[in-house]
N, CA, C and O atoms as a GROMACS GRO file, in nm:
protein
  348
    1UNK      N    1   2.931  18.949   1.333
    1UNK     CA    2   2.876  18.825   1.283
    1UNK      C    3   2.790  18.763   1.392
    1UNK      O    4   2.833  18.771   1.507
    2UNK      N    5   2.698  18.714   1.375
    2UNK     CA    6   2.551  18.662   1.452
    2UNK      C    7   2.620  18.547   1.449
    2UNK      O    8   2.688  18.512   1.352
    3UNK      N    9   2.606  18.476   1.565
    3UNK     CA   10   2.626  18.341   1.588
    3UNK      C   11   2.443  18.267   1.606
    3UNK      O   12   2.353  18.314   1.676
    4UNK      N   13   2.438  18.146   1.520
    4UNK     CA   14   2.317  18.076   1.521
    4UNK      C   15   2.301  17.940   1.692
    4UNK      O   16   2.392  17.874   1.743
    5UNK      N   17   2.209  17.944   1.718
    5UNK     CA   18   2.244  17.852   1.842
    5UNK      C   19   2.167  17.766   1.754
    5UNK      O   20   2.125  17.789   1.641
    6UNK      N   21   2.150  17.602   1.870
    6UNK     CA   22   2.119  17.517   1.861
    6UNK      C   23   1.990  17.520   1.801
    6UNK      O   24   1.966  17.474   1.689
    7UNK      N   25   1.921  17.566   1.864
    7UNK     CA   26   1.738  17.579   1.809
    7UNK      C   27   1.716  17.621   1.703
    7UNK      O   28   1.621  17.585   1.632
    8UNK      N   29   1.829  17.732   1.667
    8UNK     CA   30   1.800  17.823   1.520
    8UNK      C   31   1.781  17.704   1.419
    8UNK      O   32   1.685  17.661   1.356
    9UNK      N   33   1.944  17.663   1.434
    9UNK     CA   34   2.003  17.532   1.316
    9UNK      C   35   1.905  17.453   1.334
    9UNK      O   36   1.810  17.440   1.257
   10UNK      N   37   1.920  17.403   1.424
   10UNK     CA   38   1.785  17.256   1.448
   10UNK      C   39   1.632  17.353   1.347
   10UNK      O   40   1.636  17.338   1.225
   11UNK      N   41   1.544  17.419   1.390
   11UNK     CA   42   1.483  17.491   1.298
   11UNK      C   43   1.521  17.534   1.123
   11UNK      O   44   1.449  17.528   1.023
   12UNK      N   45   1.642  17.571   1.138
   12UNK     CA   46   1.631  17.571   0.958
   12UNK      C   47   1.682  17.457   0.898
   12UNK      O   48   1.656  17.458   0.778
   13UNK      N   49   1.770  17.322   0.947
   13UNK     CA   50   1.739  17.232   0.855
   13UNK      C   51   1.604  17.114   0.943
   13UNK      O   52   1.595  16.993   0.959
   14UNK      N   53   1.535  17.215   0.975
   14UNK     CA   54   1.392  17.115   1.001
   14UNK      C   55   1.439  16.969   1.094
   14UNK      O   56   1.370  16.868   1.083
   15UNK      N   57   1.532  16.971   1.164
   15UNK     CA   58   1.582  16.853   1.260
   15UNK      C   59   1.577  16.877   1.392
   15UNK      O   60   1.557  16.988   1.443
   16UNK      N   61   1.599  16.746   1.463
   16UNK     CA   62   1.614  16.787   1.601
   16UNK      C   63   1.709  16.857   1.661
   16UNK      O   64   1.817  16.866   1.603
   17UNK      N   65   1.693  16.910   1.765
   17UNK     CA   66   1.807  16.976   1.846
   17UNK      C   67   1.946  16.875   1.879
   17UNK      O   68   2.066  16.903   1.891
   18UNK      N   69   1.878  16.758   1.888
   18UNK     CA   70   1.953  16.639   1.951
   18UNK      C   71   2.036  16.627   1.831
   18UNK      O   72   2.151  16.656   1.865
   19UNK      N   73   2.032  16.602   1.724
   19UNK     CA   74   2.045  16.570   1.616
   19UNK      C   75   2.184  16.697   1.610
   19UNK      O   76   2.297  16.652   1.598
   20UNK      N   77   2.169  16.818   1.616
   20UNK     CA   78   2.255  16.944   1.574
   20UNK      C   79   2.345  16.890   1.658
   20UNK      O   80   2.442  16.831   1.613
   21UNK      N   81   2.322  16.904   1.799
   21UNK     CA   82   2.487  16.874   1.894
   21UNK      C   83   2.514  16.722   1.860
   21UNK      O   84   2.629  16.699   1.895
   22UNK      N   85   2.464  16.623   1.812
   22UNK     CA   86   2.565  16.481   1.811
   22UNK      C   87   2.663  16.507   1.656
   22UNK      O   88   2.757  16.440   1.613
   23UNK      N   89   2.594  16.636   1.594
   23UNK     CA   90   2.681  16.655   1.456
   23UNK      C   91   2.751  16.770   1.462
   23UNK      O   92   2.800  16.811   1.356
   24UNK      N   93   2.772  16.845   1.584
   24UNK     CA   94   2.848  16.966   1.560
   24UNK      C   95   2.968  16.986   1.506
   24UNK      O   96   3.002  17.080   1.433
   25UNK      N   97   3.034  16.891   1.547
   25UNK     CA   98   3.152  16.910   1.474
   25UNK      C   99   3.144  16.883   1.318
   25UNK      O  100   3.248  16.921   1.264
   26UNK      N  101   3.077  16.844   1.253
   26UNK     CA  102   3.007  16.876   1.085
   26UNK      C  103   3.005  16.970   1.100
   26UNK      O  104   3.090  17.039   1.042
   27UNK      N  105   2.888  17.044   1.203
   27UNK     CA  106   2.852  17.130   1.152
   27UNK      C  107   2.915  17.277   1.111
   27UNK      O  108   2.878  17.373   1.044
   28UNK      N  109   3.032  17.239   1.190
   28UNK     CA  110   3.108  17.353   1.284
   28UNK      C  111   3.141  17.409   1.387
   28UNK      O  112   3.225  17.496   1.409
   29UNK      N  113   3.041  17.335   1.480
   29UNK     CA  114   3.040  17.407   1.572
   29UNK      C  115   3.118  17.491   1.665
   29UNK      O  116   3.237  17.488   1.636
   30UNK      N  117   3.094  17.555   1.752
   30UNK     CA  118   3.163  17.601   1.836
   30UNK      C  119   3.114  17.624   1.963
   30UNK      O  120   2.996  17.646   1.989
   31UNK      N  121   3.202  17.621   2.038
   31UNK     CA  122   3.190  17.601   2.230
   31UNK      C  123   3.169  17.778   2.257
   31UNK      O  124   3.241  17.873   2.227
   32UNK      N  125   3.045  17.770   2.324
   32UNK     CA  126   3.087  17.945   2.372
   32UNK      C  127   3.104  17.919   2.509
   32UNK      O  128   2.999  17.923   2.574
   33UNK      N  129   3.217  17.891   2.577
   33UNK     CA  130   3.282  17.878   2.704
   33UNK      C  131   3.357  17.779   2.699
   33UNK      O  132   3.410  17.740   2.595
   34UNK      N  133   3.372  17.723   2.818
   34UNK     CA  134   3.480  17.645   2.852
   34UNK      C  135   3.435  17.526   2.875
   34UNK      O  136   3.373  17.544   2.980
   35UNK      N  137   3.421  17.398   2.844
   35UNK     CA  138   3.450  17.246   2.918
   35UNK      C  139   3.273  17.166   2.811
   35UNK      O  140   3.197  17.252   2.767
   36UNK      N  141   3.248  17.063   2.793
   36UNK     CA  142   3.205  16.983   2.763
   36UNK      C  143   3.012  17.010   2.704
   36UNK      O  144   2.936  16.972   2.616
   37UNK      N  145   3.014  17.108   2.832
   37UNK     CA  146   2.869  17.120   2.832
   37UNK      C  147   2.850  17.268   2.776
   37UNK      O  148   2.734  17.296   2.746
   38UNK      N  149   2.952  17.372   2.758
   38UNK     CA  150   2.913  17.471   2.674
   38UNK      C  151   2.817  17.502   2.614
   38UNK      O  152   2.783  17.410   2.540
   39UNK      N  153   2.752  17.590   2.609
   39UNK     CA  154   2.649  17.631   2.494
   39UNK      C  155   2.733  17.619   2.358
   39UNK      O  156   2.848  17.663   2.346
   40UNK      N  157   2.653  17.546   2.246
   40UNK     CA  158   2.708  17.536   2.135
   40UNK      C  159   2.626  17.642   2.042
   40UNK      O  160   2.506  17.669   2.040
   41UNK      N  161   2.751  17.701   1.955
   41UNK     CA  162   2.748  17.803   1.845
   41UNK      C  163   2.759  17.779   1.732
   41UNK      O  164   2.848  17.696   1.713
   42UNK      N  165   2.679  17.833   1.588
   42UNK     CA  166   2.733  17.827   1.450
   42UNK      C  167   2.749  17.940   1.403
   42UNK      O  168   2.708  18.048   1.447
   43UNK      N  169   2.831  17.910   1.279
   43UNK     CA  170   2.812  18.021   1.166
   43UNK      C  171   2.701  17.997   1.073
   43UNK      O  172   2.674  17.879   1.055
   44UNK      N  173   2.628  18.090   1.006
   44UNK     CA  174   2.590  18.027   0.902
   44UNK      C  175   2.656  17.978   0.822
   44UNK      O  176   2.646  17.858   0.798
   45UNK      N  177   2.751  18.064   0.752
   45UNK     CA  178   2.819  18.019   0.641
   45UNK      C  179   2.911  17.841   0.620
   45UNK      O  180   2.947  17.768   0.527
   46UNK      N  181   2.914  17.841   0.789
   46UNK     CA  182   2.945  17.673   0.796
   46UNK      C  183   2.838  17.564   0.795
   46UNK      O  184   2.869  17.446   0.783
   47UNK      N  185   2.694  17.609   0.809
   47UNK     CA  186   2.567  17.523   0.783
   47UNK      C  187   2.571  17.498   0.682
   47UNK      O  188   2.566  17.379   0.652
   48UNK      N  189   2.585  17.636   0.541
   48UNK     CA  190   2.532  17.657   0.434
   48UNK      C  191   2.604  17.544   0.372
   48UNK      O  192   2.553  17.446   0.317
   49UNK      N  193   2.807  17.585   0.398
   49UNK     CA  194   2.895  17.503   0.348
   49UNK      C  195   2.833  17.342   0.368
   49UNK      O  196   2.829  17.254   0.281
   50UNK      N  197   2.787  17.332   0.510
   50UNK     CA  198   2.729  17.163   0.512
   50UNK      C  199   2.622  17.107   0.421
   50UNK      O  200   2.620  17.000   0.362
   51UNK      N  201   2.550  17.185   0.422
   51UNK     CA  202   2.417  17.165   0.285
   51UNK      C  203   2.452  17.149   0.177
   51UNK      O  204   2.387  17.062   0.119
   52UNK      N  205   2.552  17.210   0.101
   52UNK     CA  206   2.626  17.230   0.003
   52UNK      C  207   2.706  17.062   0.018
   52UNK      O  208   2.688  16.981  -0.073
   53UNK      N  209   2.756  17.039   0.089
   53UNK     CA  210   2.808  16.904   0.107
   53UNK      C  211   2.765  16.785   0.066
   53UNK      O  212   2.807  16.692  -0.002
   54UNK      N  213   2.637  16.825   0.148
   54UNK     CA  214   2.513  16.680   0.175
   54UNK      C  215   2.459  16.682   0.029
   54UNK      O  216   2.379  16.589   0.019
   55UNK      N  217   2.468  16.738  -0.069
   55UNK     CA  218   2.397  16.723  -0.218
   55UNK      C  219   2.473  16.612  -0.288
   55UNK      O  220   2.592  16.606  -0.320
   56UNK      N  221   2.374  16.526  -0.303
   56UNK     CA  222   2.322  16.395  -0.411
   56UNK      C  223   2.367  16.415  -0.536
   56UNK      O  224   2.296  16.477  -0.614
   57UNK      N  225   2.497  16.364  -0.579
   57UNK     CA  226   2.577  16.385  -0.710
   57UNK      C  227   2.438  16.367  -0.762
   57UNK      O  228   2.343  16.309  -0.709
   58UNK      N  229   2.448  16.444  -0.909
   58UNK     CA  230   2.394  16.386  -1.039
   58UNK      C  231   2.470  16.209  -1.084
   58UNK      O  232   2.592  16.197  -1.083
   59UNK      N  233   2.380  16.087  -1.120
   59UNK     CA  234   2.414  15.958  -1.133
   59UNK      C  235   2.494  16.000  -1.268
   59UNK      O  236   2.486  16.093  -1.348
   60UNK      N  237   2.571  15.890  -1.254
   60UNK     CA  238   2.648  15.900  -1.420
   60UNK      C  239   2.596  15.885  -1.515
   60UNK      O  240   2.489  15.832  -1.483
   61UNK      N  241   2.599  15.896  -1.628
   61UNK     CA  242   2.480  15.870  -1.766
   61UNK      C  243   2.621  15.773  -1.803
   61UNK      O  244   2.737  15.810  -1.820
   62UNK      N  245   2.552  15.616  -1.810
   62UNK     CA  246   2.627  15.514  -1.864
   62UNK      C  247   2.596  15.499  -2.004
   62UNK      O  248   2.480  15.531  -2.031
   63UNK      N  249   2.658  15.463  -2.091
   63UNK     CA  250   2.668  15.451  -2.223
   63UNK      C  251   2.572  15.251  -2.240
   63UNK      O  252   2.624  15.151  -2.191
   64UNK      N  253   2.508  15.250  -2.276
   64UNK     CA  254   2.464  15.131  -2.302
   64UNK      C  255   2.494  15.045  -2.419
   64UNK      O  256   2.533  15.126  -2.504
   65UNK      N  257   2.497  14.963  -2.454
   65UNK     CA  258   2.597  14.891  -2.538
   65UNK      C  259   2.460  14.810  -2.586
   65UNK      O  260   2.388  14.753  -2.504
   66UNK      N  261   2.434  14.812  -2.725
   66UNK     CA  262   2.339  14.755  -2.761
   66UNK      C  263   2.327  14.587  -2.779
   66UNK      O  264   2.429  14.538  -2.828
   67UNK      N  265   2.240  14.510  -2.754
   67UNK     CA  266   2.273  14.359  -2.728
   67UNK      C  267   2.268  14.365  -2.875
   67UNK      O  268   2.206  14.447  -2.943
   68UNK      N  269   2.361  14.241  -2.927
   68UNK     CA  270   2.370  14.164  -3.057
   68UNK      C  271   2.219  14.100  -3.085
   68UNK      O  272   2.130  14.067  -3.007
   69UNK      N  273   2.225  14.098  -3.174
   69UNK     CA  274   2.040  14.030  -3.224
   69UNK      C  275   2.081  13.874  -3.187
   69UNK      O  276   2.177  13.827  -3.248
   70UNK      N  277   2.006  13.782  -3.082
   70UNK     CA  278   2.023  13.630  -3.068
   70UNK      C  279   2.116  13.666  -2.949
   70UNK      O  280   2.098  13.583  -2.860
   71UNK      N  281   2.187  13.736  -2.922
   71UNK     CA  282   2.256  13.727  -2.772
   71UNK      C  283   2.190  13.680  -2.653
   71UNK      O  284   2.087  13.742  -2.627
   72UNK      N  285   2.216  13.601  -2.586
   72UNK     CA  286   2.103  13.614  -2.461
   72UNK      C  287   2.135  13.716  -2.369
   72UNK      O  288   2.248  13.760  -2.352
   73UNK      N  289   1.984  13.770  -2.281
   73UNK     CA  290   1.966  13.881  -2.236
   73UNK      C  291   2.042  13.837  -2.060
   73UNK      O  292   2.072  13.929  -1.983
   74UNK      N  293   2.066  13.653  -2.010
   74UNK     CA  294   2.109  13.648  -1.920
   74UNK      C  295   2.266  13.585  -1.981
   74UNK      O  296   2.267  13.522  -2.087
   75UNK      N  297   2.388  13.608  -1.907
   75UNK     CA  298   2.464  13.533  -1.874
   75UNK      C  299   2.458  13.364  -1.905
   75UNK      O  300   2.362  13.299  -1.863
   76UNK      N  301   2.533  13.320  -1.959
   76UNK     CA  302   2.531  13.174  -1.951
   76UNK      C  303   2.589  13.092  -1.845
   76UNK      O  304   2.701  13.098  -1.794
   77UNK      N  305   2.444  12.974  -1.808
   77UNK     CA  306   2.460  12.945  -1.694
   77UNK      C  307   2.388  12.982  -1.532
   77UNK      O  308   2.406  12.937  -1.420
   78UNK      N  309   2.314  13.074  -1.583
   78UNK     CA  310   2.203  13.123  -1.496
   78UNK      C  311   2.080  13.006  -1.514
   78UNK      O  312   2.032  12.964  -1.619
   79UNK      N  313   2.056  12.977  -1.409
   79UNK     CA  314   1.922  12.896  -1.448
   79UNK      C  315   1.776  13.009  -1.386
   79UNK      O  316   1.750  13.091  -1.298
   80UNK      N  317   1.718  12.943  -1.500
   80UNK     CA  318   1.573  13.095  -1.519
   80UNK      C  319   1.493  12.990  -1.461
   80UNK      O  320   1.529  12.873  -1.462
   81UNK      N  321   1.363  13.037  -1.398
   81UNK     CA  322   1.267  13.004  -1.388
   81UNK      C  323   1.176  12.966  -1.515
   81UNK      O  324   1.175  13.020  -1.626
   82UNK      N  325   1.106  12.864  -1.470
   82UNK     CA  326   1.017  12.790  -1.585
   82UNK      C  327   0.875  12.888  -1.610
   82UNK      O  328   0.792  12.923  -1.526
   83UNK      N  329   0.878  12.908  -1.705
   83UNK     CA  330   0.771  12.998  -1.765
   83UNK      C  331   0.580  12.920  -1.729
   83UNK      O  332   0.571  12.797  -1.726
   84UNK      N  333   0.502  12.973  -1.716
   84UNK     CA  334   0.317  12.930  -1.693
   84UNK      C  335   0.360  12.846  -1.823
   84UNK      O  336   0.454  12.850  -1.902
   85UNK      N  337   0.227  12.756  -1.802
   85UNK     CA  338   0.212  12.682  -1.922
   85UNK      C  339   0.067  12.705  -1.941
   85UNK      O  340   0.001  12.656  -1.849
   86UNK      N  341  -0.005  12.766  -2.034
   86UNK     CA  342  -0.151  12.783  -2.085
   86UNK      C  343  -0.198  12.670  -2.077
   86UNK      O  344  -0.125  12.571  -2.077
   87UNK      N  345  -0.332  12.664  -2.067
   87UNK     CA  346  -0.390  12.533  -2.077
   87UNK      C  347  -0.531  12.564  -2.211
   87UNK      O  348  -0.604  12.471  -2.246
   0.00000   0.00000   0.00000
């Protein structure tokens, strides 16, 4: 299994490098050595899983409730603004 470095990831989701290591642990990352400053490693399959993540539910389709004929369209008790007056 190919491990992706920093530049790869940063390159395929089109972001900064800076950006990949302040999210590694999203991303998955992994330490190839020992202590803080390691070179950091991915999988793909843990990017892919993140992309897969980051997707934008479909919005709910709300049922709309048709107004009564003469209902008002605000709340009662709202004060509206005063309409132009033609001259």
């Amino acid at each position: 299994m190919k491990l992706l470095t920093t530049a790869e990831v940063a390159a395929e989701l089109n972001i900064g490098e800076d950006w990949v290591r302040e999210h590694a642990a999203e991303l998955g990352g992994i330490r190839a050595g020992r202590g803080p400053r390691a070179p950091l490693r991915f999988e793909r399959r843990a990017i892919e899983a993140w992309i897969e993540r980051q997707r934008v539910p479909l919005a709910p389709q709300f049922s709309r409730k048709p107004r009564r004929p003469g209902s008002p369209a605000v709340p009662a008790g709202v004060p509206l603004l005063p309409l132009p007056t033609r001259l």
